[in-house]
N, C-alpha and C positions, 0 to 999 in steps of 0.2 A: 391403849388406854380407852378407845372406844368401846370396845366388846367390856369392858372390865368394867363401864359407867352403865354400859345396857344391863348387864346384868346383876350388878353389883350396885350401882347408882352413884352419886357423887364420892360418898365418904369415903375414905385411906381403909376402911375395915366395914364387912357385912354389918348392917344394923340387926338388931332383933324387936320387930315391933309386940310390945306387949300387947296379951289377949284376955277375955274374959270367959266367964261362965255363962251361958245365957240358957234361957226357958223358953216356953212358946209363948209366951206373954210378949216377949221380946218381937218374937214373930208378927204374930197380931200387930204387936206398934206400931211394927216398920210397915206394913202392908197398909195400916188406918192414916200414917205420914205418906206414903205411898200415894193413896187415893187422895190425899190435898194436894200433895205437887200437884196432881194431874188435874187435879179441879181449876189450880191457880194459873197452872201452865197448860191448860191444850193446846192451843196450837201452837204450841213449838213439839210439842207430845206426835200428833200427825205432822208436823214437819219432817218430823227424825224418822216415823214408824212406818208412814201410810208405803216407804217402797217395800217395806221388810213384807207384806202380804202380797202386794202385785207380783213380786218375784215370786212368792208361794206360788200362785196361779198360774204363772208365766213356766215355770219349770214341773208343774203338773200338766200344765198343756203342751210340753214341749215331749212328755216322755207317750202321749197317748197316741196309739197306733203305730208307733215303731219299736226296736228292741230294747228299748230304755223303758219299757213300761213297767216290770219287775223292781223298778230304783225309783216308781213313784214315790210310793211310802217310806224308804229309807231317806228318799230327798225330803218329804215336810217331815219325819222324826225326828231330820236331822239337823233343822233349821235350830232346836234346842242347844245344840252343841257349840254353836257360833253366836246364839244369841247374849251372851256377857260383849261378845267384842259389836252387837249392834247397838247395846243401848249404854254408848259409853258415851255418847253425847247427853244423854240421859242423866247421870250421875254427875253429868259437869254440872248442870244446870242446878238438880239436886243441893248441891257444894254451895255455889254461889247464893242460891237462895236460903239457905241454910246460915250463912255471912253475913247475910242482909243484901250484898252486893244486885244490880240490876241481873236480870234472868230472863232478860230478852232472847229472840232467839236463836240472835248472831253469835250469843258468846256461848251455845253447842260447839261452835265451831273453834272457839278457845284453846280444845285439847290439841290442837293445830301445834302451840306454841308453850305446850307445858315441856318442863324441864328433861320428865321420862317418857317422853315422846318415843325413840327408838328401844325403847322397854315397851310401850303399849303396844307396837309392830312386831315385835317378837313373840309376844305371847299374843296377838292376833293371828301371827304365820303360827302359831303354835295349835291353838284352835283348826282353824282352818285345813292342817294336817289331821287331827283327832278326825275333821267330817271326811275328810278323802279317805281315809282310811277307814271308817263305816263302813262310807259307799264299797268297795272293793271289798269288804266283808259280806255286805248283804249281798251284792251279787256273785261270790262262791257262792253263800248260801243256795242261794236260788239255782244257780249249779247244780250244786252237789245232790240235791231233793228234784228238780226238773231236768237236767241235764242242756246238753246245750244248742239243742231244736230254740228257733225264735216262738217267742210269745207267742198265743191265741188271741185272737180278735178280744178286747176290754172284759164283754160279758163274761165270756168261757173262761178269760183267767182268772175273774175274781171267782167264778164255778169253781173251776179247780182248787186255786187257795183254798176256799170255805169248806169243800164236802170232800177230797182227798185227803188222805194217809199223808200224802207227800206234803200236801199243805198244811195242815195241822203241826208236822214236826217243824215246817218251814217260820209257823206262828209263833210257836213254842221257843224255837231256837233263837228265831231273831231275836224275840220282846227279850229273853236271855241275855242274848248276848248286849245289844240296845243297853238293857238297865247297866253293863256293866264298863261302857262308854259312858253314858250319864253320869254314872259313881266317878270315873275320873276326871270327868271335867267338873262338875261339880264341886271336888275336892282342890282342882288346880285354880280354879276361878268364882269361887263363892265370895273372895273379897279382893282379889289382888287387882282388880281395874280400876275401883273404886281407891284400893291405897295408892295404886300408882298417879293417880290423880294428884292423891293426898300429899305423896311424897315421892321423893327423887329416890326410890331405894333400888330401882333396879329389879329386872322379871325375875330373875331368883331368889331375889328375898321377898317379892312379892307372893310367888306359887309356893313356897315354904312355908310363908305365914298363914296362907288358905289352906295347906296341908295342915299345920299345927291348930286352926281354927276350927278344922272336920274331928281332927282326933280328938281334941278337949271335947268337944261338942256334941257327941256323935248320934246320938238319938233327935234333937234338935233340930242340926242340919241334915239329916235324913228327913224330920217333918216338912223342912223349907224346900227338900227337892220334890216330894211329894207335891207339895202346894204348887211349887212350879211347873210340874209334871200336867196337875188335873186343871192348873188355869187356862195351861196352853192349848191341851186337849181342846176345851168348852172356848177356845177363841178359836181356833183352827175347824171347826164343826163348820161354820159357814162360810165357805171358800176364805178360810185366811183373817175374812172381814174385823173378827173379831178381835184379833191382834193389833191393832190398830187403838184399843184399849188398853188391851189385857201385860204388849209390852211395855207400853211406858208407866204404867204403875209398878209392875215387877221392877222396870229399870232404878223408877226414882227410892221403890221401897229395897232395893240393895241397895242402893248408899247411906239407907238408913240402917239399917241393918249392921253393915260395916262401921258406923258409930258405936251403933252398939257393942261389937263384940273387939274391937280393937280400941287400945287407951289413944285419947288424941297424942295428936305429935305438939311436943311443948315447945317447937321453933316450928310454927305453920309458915307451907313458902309463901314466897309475893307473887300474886296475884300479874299476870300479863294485861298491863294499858295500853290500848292502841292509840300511836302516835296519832291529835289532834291537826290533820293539814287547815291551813287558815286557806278562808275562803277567796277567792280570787274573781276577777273583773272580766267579763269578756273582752272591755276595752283595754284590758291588760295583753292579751294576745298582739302580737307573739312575745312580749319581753318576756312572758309569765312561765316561757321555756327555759328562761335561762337565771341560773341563782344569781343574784344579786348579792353585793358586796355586803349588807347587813347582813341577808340574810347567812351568807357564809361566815360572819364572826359567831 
């Protein structure tokens, strides 16, 4: 019953969430709704984001001078492929403030305690394979065109890349292959974190309806990957820094997005209240250890 709720979600039978048509105007919106969350919410925005850049630097620094240096740039490429599952505190907040509800920054942490909880882990392990599987892509690549001598000292290998036969086909291939990673995550997770939010339906009617979202849509959401493509680029220019913007508008402007192109749900779930503890006495200590007979009726 549990595999059958992760991926299936509550209901006795798969839901079908309806979808819509949309245009780049649609795009635009969600991007111009996007930039208010972020206006309204910064800092909960660098709360969520500012590690998602220190790890860029951290694992650019970590690959410089050893034989991980060839999986620099497949490591920040590939930070794109995981990032639906980093700014999903993003899209909570998004939600709520969308509700009217408080949008502090404690309740990011909210998806803690949503219904599809073990559906948001599965299609995060799901992610999370798609970048391992890159990585072990790019480096055959880098195989197959350089063979399997260790790197050259930083300068000499970006040499090589740049002004080599071997590099050029290495540029060609990867960005190739890359876009066609991109395309499926893209297609699996253009809205399904945002729905799983929304609803209890479970990571496969989640990634079908982001399927059936790309197909209805498909020039569209080729714009929107694009847009996500050159924003990231123009944040990731300055070691990273610039993501610290650039994702949590992206973040907030998909769950706009995902309004737009999915019909609301007309049983929206309830909301998680955290149990209010009543304030208590120092001069209460120690009885303050032990529940009291009110307190347990």
């Amino acid at each position: 019953m549990t595999n059958s709720h992760i991926l299936l979600g509550a209901g006795t039978s798969p839901v079908r969430p309806v979808i819509r048509h949309i245009s780049p105007s649609d795009l635009y919106d969600s991007l111009a709704r996007g930039v208010d969350d972020f206006i309204a919410m910064p800092s909960h925005a660098i709360f969520l984001c500012v590690i998602y850049p220190m790890l860029g630097i951290f694992l650019i620094a970590l690959t410089l001078g050893n034989s991980l240096l060839p999986l620099a740039f497949p490591l920040a490429a590939g930070f794109a492929l995981v990032g639906p599952l980093a700014a999903i505190g993003l899209y909570e907040l998004s939600r709520r403030r969308e509700c009217g509800l408080d949008s502090s920054s404690e309740h990011a942490l909210d998806v803690l305690h949503s219904p599809s909880l073990g559906a948001i882990i599965a299609l995060g392990l799901l992610l999370m394979a798609i970048f391992l599987i890159w990585l072990v892509v790019a480096e055959a690549l880098y195989i197959a065109n350089f063979g399997y001598a260790s790197p050259p000292p930083l300068v000499q290998f970006v040499r090589d890349v740049l002004t080599t036969p071997a590099g050029w086909r290495l540029i060609v291939v990867g960005t190739g292959v890359g876009f066609l990673f991109a395309v499926l995550v893209l297609a699996v997770s253009a809205v399904s974190f945002p729905l799983l939010l929304d609803r209890d339906v479970g990571a496969a009617v989640a990634v079908h309806t982001s399927i059936r979202v790309a197909l209805a849509n498909p020039l569209t959401m080729a714009l929107w990957g694009l847009i996500v493509a050159v924003l990231l680029v123009i944040g990731s220019i300055p070691f990273f820094l610039g993501l610290t913007v650039v994702m949590p508008v992206l973040g907030h402007a998909t769950w706009h997005l995902y309004r737009r192109v999915v019909e609301p749900d007309p049983n929206p779930r309830v909301d998680y209240v955290p149990q209010q503890r009543p304030r208590r006495s120092a001069a209460d200590f120690p009885a303050a250890l032990f529940p009291t007979r009110e307190a347990r009726k």
